[in-house]
N, C-alpha and C positions, 0 to 999 in steps of 0.2 A: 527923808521919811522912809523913803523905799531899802536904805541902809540901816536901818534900823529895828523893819521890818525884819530884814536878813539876817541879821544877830540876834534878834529872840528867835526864830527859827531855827538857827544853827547852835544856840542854849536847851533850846525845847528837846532838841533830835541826841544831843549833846549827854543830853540828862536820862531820855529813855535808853542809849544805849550802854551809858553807866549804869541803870538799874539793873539792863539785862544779865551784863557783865558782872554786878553785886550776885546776882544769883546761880547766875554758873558758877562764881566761885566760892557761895556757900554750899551749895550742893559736893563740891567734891570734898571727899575725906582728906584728913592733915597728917594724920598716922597711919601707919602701917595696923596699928590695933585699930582701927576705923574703918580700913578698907575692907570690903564685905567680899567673899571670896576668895579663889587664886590662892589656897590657904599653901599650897606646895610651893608656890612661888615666892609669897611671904615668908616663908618661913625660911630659903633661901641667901631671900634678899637683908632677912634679918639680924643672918651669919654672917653674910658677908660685909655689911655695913658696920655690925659690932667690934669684926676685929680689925677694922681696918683704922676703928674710933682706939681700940686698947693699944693699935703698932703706931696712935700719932701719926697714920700715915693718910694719903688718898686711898679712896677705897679704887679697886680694877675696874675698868672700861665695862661697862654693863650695855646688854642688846637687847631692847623688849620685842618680840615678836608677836604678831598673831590678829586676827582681823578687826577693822574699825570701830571704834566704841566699848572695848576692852576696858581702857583703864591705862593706856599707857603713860600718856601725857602724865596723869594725877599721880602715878608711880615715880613716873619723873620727880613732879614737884615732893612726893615723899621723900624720897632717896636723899633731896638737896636738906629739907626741913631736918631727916635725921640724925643727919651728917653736921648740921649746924652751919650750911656752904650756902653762900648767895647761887644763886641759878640764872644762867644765858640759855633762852631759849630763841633757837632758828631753827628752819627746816633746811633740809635738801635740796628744794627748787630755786629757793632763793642764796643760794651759793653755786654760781655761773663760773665764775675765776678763782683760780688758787689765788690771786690778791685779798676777794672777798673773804675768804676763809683765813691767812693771815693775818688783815686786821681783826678779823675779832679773836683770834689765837693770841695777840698782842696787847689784849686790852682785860688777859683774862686775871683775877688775883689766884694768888696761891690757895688750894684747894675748892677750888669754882666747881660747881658743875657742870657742863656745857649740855645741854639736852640738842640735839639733831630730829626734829621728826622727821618720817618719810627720808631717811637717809641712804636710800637704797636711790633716790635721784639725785644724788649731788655729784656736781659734774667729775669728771677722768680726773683732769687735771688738776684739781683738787682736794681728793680725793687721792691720791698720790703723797701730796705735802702732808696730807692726813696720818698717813703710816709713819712718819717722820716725827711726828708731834704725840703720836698716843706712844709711841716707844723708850722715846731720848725725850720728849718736852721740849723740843728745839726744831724750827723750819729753818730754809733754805730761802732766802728772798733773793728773784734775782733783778739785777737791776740794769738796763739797757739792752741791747738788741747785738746780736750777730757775735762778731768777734770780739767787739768789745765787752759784751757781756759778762759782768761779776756777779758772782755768787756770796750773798751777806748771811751767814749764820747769826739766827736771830733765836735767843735762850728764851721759853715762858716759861712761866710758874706751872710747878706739876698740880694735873688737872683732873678729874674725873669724867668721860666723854658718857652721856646714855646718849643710845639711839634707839630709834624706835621705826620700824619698820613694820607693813602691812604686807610686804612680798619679799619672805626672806631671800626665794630663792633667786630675786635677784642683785644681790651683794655679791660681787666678787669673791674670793677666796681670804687673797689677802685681808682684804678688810674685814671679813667674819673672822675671821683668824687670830683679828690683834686685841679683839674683847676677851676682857679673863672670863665674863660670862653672858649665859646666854638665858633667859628669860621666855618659855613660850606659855601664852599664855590660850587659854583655854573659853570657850563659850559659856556661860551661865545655867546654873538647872532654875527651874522657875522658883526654888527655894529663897535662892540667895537673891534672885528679881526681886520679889515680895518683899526682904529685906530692904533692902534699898528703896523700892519706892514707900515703906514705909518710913524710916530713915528720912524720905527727901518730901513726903507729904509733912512729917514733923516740922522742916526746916522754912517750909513754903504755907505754915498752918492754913491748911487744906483738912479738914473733916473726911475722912472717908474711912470705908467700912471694909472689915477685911478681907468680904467677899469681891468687893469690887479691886481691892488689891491683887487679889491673885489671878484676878479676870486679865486684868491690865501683864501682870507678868508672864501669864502663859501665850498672850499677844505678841511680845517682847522681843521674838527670836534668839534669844540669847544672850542679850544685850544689854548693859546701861545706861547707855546712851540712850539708845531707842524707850529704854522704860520711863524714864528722865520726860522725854521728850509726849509719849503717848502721857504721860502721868500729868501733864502741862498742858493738853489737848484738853483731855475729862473735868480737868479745874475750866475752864472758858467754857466750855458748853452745861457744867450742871450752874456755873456762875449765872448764864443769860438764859436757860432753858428752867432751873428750879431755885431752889432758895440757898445752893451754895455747899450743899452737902452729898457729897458723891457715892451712893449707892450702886449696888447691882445694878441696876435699871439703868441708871444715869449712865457709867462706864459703858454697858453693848448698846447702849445709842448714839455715843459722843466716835466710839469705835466705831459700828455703824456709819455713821455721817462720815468719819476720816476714812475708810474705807478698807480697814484693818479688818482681816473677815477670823475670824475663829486661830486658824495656824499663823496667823501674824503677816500672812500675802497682804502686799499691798493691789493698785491698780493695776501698777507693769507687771507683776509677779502675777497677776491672773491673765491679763493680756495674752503672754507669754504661753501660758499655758493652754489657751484659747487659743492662740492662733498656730501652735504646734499640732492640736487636735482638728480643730476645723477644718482651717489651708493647708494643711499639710499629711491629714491623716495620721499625726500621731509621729511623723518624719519617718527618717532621719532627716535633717534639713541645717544647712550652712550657718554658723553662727551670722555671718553679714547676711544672708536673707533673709534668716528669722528676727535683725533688729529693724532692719526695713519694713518688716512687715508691723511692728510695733512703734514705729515710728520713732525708733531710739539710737543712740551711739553702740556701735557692738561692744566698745569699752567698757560701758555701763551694762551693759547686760553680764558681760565676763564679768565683771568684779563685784557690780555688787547685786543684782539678781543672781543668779547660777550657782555662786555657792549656798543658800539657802534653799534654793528648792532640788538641787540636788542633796542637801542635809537632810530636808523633808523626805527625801524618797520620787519627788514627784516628777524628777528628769537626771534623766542620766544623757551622760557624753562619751559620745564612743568616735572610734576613728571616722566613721561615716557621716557623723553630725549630731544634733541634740534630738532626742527622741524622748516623747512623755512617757511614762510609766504607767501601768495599769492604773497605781493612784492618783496621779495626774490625772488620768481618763476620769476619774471618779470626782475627783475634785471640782470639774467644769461639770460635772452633773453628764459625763457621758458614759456609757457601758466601753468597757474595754475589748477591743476586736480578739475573739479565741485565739489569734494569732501571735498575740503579744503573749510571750512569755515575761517573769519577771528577768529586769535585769542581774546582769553578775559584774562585778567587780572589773573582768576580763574583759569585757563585750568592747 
């Protein structure tokens, strides 16, 4: 009984995570004429996928750059769709050994896509057999230990490699070097936001009004993802707060309650700022003090607080440490000490 139990549970869990799954991948566009934004980029990628289709050939090694919730992945899956090429998608962390990477170099058909996210972590050794494989289409496999050790030249099918990356800068040389191109992509203006989340209220038939659209997109940070996601917040809260239809009102109270305040700061992005001015007078103060004091990973504040509210204006980083800005002062509701000049560039 109790086994049986456990299999409608694991049908039930089974079936919500398939829905979710249905909808993240309704939401992403199938075309490059679909994709809303990154029109420089598009238009790029449009050239180089057309002639690559007119020379019968694979199209060059392509690199998307640029920070989290861009669009890369979905660029990815475009690239594969326009090309008319089945798509392998792994990341970076999960290729440990250039064996890893072999086998699936071994198992690819002619003209595959191979998508890498986060490929700026995939291991040395790896990573290595890599340059070997995006040049010639051919690794090295070696087999045994020590002296006895042979080297088996192993032929694949010529492939298209994207990668996609959030820290270009740290890719090796080589390996940036052996993409025919490079892809950076760029933050969103709240135009193309409102695009999209009306686009993905369409797709998700969600009711809402265009004011509360653009409320939700200038939240956004610059972002898809994040619009995607607050746009998905506002539907649960006007669903059990009103009758289902999301207005002005509805949007700055669901933001409100999630704690998205007007420039798109979350809790730790106030925090942050709060305890730069408070504890610290405004700093300068050590990235690893100032996440201790917010009770967080200094990683997480590097990566993904700090470049927003220094895009804000609202903290700058200088040799000496993170220090608020006069608008950061302003922002936690405090007057900026006369002493604070604004920041430069330099500092």
């Amino acid at each position: 009984m109790s086994n049986e139990g456990g299999e409608e549970r694991s049908l039930v869990r089974a079936e919500l995570i398939s829905d979710e799954a249905r909808i993240d991948h309704a939401l992403r566009p199938e075309s490059l004429a679909d994709f809303v934004g990154q029109d420089r980029v598009k238009d790029q990628l449009a050239t180089l996928i057309h002639a690559a289709i007119a020379r019968t050939n694979t199209a060059d090694h392509i690199l998307l750059a640029g920070p989290p919730g861009l669009g890369k992945t979905t660029l990815a899956m475009i690239i594969a769709k326009e090309m008319n090429a089945p798509i392998k998608i792994t990341s970076g962390p999960a290729i440990h050994h250039a064996g890893d990477l072999a086998s699936i170099l071994s198992a690819i058909t002619p003209g595959e896509v191979l998508f890498i996210d986060e490929i700026h972590r995939i291991a040395r050794p790896a990573e290595e057999m890599l340059y070997m494989a995006m040049e010639d289409f051919r690794v090295d496999v070696i087999v045994g230990k020590g002296a006895g050790a042979t080297s088996i030249p192993l032929e694949i099918a010529p492939f298209t490699l994207v990668g996609a990356t959030t820290r270009s800068g740290l890719l090796t040389g080589p390996l940036r070097d052996r993409f025919g191109f490079t892809a950076h992509l760029d933050f969103y203006d709240a135009e193309f936001l409102a695009s999209i989340i009306t686009r993905s209220a369409g797709l998700l038939e969600i009711d809402i009004e265009s004011d509360a659209v653009s409320e939700i997109a200038s939240r956004s940070r610059g972002t898809p993802r994040i619009a995607n996601r607050l746009l998905r917040r506002v539907r649960d809260h006007s669903q059990v707060h009103s009758d289902g239809k999301v207005s002005m009102t509805q949007a700055r109270a669901a933001l409100a309650m999630y704690e998205v305040d007007e420039m798109g700061l979350d809790r730790l992005d106030r925090a942050i700022l709060f305890s730069l001015v408070e504890k610290f007078q405004g700093g300068p103060v050590g990235l690893s003090t100032l996440a201790l004091s917010v009770g967080e990973e200094s990683e997480t504040l590097e990566a993904v607080c700090e470049p927003f509210l220094i895009r804000q204006g609202l903290l700058s980083r200088t040799p000496r440490g993170r220090m608020a800005t006069s608008a950061g002062w302003r922002h936690v509701g405090k007057e900026p000490p006369s002493s604070l000049g604004a920041p430069t560039l330099f500092e």
